[in-house]
C-alpha positions as CSV (number, residue, x, y, z in Angstrom):
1,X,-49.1,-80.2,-16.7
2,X,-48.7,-77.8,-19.7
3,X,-51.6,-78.0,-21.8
4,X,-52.1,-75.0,-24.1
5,X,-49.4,-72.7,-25.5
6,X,-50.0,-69.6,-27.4
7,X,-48.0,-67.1,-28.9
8,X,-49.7,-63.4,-29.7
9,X,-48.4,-59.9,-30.3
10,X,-49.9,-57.6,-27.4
11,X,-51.3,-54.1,-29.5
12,X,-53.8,-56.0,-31.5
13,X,-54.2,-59.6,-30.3
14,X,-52.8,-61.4,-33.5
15,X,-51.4,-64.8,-33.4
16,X,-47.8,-65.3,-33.9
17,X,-47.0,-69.3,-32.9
18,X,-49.1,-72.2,-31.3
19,X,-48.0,-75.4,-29.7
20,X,-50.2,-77.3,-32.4
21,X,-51.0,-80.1,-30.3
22,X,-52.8,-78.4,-27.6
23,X,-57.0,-78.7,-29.4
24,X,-56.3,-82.5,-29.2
25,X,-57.0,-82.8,-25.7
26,X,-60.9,-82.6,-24.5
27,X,-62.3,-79.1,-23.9
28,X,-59.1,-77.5,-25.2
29,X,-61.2,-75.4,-28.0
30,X,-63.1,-73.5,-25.6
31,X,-59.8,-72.5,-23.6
32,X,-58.3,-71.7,-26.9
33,X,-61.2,-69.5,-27.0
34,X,-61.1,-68.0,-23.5
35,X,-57.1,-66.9,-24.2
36,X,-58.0,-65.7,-27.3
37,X,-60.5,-63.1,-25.4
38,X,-57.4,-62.3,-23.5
39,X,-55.6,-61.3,-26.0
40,X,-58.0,-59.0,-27.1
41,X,-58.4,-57.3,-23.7
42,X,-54.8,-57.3,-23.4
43,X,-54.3,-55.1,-26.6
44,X,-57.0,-52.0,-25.7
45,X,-55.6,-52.2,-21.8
46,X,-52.0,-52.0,-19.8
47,X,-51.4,-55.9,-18.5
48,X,-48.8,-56.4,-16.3
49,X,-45.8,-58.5,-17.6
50,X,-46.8,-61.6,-15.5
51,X,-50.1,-62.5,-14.7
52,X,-52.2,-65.5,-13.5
53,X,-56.2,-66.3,-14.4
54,X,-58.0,-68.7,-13.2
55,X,-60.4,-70.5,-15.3
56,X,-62.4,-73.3,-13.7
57,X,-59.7,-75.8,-13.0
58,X,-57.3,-74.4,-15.0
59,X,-54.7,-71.3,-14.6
60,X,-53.9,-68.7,-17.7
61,X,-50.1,-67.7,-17.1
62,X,-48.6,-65.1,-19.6
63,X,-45.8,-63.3,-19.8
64,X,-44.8,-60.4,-22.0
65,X,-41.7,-59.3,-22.9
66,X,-39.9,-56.0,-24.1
67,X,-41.0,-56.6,-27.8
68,X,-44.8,-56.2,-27.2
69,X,-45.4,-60.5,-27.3
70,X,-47.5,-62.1,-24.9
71,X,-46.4,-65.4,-24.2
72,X,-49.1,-67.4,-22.5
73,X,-49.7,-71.2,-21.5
74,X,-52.3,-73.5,-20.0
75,X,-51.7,-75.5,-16.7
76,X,-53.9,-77.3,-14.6
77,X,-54.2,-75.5,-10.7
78,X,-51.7,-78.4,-9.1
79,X,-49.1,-77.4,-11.4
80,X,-46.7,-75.1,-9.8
81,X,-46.3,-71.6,-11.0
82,X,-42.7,-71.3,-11.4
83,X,-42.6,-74.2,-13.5
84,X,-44.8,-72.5,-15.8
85,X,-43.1,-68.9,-15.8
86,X,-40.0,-70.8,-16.2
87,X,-41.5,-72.7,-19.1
88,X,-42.7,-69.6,-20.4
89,X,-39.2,-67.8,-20.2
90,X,-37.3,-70.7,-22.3
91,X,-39.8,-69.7,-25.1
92,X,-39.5,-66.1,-24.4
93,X,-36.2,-66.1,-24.9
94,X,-35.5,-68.6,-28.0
95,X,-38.3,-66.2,-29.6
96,X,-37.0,-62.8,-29.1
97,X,-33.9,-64.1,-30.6
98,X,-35.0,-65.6,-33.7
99,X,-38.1,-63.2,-34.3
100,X,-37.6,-60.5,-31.7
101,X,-37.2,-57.6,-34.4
102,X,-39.6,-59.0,-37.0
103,X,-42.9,-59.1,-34.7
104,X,-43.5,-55.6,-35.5
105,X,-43.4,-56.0,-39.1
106,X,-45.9,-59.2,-40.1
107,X,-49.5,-58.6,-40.7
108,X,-50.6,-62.3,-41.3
109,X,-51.8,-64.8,-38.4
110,X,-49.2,-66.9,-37.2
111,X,-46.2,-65.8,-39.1
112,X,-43.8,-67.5,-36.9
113,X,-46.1,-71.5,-36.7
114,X,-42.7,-73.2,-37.4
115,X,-41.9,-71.9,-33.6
116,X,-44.1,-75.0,-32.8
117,X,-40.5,-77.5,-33.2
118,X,-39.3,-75.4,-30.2
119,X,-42.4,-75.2,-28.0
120,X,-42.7,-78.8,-28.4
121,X,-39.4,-79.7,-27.5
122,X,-39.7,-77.7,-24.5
123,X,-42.9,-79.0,-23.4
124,X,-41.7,-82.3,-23.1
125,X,-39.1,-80.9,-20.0
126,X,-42.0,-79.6,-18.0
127,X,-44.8,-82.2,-18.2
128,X,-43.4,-84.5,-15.7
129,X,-42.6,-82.0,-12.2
130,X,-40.9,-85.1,-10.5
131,X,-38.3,-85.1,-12.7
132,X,-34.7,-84.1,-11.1
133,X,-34.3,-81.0,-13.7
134,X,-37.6,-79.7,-12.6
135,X,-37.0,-80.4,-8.7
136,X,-34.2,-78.1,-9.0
137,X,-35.7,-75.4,-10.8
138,X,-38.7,-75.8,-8.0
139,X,-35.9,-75.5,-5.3
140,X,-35.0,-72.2,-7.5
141,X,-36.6,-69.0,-5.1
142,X,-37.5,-66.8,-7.9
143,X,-39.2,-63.3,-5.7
144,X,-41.1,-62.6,-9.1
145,X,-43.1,-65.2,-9.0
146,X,-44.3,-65.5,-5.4
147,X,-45.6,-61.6,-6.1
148,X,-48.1,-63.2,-8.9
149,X,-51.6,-63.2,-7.8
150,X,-54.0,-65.4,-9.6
151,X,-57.5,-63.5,-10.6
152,X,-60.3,-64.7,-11.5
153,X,-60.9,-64.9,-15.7
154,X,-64.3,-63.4,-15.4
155,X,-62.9,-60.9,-13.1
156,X,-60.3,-60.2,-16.0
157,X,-62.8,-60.4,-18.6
158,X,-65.2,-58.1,-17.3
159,X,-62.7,-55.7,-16.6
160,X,-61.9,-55.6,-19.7
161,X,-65.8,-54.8,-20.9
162,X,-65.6,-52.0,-18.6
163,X,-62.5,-50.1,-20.4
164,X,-64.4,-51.3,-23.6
165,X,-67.6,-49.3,-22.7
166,X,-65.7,-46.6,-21.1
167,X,-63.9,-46.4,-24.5
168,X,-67.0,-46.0,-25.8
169,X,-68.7,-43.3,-23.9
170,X,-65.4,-41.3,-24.9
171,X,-65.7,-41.5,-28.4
172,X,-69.7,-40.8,-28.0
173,X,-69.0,-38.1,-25.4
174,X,-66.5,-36.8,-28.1
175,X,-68.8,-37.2,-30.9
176,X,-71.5,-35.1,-29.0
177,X,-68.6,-32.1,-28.1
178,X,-68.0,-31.4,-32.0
179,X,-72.0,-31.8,-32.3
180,X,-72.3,-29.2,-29.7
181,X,-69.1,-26.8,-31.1
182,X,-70.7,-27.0,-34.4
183,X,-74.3,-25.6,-32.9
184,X,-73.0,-23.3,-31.2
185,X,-71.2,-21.8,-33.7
186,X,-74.3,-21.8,-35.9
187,X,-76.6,-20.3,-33.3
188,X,-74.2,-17.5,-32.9
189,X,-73.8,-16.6,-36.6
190,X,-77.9,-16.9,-36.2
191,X,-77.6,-14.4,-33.6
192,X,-75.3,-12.2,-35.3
193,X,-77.6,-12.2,-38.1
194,X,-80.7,-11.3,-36.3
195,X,-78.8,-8.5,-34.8
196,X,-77.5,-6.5,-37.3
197,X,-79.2,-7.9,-40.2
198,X,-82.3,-4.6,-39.7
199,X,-79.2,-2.6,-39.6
200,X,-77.7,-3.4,-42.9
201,X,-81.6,-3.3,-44.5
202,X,-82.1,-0.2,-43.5
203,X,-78.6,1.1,-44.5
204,X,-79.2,-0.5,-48.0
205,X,-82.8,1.4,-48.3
206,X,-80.5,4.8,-47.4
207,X,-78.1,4.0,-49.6
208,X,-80.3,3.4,-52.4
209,X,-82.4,6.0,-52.1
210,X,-79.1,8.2,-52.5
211,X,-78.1,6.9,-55.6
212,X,-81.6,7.1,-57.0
213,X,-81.5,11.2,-55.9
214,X,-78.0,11.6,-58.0
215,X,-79.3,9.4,-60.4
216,X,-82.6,11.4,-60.9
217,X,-80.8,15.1,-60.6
């Protein structure tokens, strides 16, 4: 059954909606916690619009849509995956209508909570797969979703460190480069010095010596 639904834009990870029951159930908080870290992966990497992750006994689905917001839920492994994409696409599209344009433009954390009425509402129509409504839907063959492979949420995770560090090494890499530019350009104006400065010492001793002859004569 569904039992976690979040709501976040995709560049930076924020919060947009939550179905506010979900930290009620035992060991919620630290799944709460796990798609949080998604989230934050998600906004420094290129995820694809669907995508499973496993997480002990449970399975991460998220979808995100053409407005940069990653709609993700909670299900346990027995609960089939096209219920839950299907679940997710009901809120997808009820949300892109009503706050579609806006998501760009709020900079506080959940902006859009009173979404919760909706998610909800729509819960409720997927937490019981015998019903004849969701027997249908099963009986639906929907291509996208038998493409969706499940990884592993440490798997994801880890990845995730990786583009973090190789982030990193960029901006250290890049950091050293205008280091190196500005050295160089100071041992060269050191060179330059040390090459011509006898040059212009002894064409100051000439020239002085001049001036003091006319000045004397």
């Amino acid at each position: 059954m569904v039992k976690l639904t979040l709501i976040a834009r995709v560049r930076d990870g924020q919060l947009l909606a939550e179905g506010l029951d979900g930290e009620k159930e035992e060991g919620m908080y630290a799944y709460k916690t796990q798609a949080k870290s998604l989230f934050k992966q998600f906004s420094t990497s290129k995820p694809p619009p669907r995508q499973s992750v496993a997480s002990g006994d449970m399975v991460f689905h998220t979808l995100i849509d053409e407005y940069g917001v990653c709609y993700l839920t909670l299900t346990d492994k027995a609960y089939p995956k096209k219920l839950a994409y299907q679940y997710l696409e009901e809120l997808q599209s009820e949300f892109s209508r009503m706050h579609g344009p806006q998501v760009d433009t709020v900079n506080r954390p959940y902006a859009f909570i009173k979404f919760d009425t909706f998610i909800q509402k729509t819960k409720k129509l997927y937490l019981d797969t015998r019903t004849q409504r969701n027997i249908a839907k099963l009986n639906q063959d929907i291509a996208e979703v038998h493409q969706i492979m499940t990884r592993n949420i440490n798997d994801v995770l880890a990845q995730g460190e990786r583009l973090d560090k190789m982030q990193e090494m960029s901006t250290l890499l890049s950091n050293d480069a205008r280091q190196f530019a500005v050295k160089a350009k100071d041992l060269y104006h050191q060179a330059l010095l040390r090459k011509y400065l006898p040059w212009f010492v002894t064409g100051g001793i000439v020239l002085l010596v001049l001036v003091l002859r006319l000045w004397l004569y």
